[in-house]
MARZA-77568 format. One line per 2 residues: number of its first residue (from 1); their letters; for each residue x, y, z of N, C-alpha, C. Coordinates in pm, 1 decimal, always signed. Layout:
N
NUM> A> X:Y:Z:X:Y:Z:X:Y:Z; ...
//
This chain:
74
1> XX> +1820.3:-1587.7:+1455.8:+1701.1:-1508.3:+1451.7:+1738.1:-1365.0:+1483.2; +1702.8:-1255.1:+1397.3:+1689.6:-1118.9:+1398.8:+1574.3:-1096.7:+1511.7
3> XX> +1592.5:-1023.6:+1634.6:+1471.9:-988.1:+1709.6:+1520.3:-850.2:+1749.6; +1341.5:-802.7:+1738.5:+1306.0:-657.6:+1774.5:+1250.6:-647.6:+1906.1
5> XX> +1255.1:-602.3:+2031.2:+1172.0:-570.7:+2141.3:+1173.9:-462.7:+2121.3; +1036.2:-448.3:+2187.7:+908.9:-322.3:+2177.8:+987.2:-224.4:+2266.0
7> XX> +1111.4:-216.8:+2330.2:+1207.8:-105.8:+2353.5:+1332.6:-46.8:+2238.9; +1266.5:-113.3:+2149.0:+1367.7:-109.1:+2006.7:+1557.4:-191.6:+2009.9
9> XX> +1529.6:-266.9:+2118.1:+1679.2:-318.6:+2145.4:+1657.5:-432.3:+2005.3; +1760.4:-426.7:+1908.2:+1750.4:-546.9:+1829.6:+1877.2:-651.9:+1855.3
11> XX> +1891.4:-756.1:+1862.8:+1939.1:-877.6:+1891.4:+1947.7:-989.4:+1727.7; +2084.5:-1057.0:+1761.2:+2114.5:-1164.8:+1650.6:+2129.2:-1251.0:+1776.5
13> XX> +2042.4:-1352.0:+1788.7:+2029.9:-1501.2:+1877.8:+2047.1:-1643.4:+1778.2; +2154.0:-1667.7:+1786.4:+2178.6:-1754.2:+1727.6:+2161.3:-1935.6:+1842.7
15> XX> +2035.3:-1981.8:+1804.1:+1980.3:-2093.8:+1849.6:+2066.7:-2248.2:+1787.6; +2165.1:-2243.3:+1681.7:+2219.9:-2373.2:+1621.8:+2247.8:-2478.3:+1741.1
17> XX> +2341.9:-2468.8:+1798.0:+2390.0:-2502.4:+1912.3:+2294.3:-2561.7:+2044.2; +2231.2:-2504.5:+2056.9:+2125.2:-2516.2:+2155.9:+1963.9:-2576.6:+2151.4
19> XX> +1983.1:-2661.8:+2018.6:+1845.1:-2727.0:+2029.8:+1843.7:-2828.4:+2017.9; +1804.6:-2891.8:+2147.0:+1815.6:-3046.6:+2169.9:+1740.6:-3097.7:+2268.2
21> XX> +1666.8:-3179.7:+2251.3:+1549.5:-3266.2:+2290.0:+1448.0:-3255.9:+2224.2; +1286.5:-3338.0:+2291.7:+1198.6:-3349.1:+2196.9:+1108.0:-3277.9:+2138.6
23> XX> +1125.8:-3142.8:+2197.4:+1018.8:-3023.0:+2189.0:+1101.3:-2938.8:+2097.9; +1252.2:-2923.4:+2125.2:+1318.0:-2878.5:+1999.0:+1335.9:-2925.8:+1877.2
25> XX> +1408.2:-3061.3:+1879.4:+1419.5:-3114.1:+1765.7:+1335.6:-3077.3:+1682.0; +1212.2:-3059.9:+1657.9:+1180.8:-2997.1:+1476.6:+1214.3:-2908.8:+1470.5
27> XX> +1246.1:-2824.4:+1528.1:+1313.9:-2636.7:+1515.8:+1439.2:-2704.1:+1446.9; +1486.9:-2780.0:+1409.3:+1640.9:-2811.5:+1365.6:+1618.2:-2822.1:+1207.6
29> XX> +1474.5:-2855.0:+1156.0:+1439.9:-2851.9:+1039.9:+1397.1:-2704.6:+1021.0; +1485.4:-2670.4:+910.4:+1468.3:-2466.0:+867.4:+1334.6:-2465.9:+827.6
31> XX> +1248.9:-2573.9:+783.8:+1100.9:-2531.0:+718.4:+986.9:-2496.6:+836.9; +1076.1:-2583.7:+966.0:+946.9:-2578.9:+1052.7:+1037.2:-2503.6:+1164.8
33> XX> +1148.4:-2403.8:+1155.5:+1174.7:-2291.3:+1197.3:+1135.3:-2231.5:+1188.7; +1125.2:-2176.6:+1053.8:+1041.0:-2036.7:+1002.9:+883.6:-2047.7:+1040.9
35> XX> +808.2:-2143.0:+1073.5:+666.9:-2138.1:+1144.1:+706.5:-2038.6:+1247.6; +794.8:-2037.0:+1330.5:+835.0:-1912.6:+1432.8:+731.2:-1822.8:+1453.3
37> XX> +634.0:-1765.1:+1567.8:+522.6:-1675.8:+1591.4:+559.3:-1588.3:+1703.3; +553.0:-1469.2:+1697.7:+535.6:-1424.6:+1863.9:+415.1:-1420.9:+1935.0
39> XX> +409.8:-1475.2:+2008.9:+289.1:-1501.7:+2081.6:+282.2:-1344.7:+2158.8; +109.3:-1261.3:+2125.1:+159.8:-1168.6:+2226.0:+105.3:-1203.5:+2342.0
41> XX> +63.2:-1283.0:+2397.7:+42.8:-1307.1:+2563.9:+163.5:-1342.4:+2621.5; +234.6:-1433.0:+2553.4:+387.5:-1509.2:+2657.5:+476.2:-1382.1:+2611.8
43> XX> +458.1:-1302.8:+2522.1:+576.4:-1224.3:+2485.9:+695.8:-1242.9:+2427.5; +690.6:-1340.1:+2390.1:+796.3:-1422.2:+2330.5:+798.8:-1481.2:+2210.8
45> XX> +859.1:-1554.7:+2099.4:+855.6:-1625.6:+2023.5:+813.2:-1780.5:+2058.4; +731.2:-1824.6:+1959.8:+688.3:-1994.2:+1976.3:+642.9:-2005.0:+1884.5
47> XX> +667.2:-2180.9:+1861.4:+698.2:-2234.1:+1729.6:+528.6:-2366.7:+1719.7; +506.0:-2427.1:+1678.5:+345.0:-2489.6:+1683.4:+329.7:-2636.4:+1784.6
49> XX> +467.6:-2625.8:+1783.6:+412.7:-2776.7:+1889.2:+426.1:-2662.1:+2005.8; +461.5:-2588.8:+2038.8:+470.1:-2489.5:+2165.5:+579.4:-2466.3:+2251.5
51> XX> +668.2:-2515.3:+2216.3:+816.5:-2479.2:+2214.5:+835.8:-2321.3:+2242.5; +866.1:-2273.9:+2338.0:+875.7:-2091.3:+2326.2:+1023.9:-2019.3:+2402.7
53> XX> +1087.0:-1921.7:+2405.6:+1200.2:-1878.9:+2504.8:+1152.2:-1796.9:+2574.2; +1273.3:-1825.6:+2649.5:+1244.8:-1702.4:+2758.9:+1327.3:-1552.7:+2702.9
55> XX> +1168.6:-1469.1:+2765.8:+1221.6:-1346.6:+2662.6:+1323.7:-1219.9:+2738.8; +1286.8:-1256.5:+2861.9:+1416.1:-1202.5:+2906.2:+1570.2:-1283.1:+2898.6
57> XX> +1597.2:-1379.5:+2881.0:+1721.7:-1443.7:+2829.0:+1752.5:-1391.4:+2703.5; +1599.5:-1401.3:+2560.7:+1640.3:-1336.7:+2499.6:+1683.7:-1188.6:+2436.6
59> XX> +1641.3:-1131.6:+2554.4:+1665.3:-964.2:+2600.9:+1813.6:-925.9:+2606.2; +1880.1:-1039.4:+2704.5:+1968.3:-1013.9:+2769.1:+1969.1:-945.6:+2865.4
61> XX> +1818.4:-973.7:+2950.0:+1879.7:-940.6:+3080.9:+1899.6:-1051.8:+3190.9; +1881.4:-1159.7:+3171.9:+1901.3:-1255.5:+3238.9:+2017.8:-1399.3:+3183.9
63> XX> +2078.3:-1451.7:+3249.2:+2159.0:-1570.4:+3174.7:+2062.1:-1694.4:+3175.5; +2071.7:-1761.1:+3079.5:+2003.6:-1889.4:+3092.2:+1988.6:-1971.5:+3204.1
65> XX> +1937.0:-2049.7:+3219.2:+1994.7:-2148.8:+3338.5:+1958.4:-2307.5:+3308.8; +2085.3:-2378.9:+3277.4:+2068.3:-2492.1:+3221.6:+2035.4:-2499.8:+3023.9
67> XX> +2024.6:-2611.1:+3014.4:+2005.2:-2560.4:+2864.1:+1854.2:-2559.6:+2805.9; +1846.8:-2481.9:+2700.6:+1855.1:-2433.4:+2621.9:+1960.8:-2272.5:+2671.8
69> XX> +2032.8:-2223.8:+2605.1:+2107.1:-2098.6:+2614.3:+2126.5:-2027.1:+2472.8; +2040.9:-1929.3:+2472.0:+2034.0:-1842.2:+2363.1:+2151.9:-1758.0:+2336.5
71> XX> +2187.4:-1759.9:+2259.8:+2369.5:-1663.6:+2206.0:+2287.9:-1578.8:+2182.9; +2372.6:-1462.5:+2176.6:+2339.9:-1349.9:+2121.0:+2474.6:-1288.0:+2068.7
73> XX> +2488.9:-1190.6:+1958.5:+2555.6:-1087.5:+1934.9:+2488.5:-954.7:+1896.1; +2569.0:-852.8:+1925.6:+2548.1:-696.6:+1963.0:+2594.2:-626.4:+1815.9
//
């Protein structure tokens, strides 16, 4: 995923790796990836069963803790 924060920092988060269990597993199907929304109350991205990240992990200002762990490259 290409992401923009509203400080203009843009981010490549690459999620392959990191989605596993039952709230992820349909994110593993690309059709019901792209449902993808940003919610603007949580601030974050979320998907329809309600699956969402944390948007400072995906900021990079914080490290994950435990899994899910969002990659990123710069």
């Amino acid at each position: 995923m290409r992401l923009t924060f509203t400080d203009e920092l843009v981010r490549e988060v690459d999620l392959s790796g990191d989605l596993w269990g039952p709230m992820a597993e349909p994110l593993r199907d690309p059709d019901y990836f792209a449902q993808v929304q940003v919610d603007p109350e949580l601030g974050t991205v979320v998907w329809p069963n309600g699956y969402d990240l944390d948007p400072d992990v995906l900021h990079g200002d914080h490290e994950a803790v435990g899994q899910p762990t969002a990659r990123a490259s710069r």
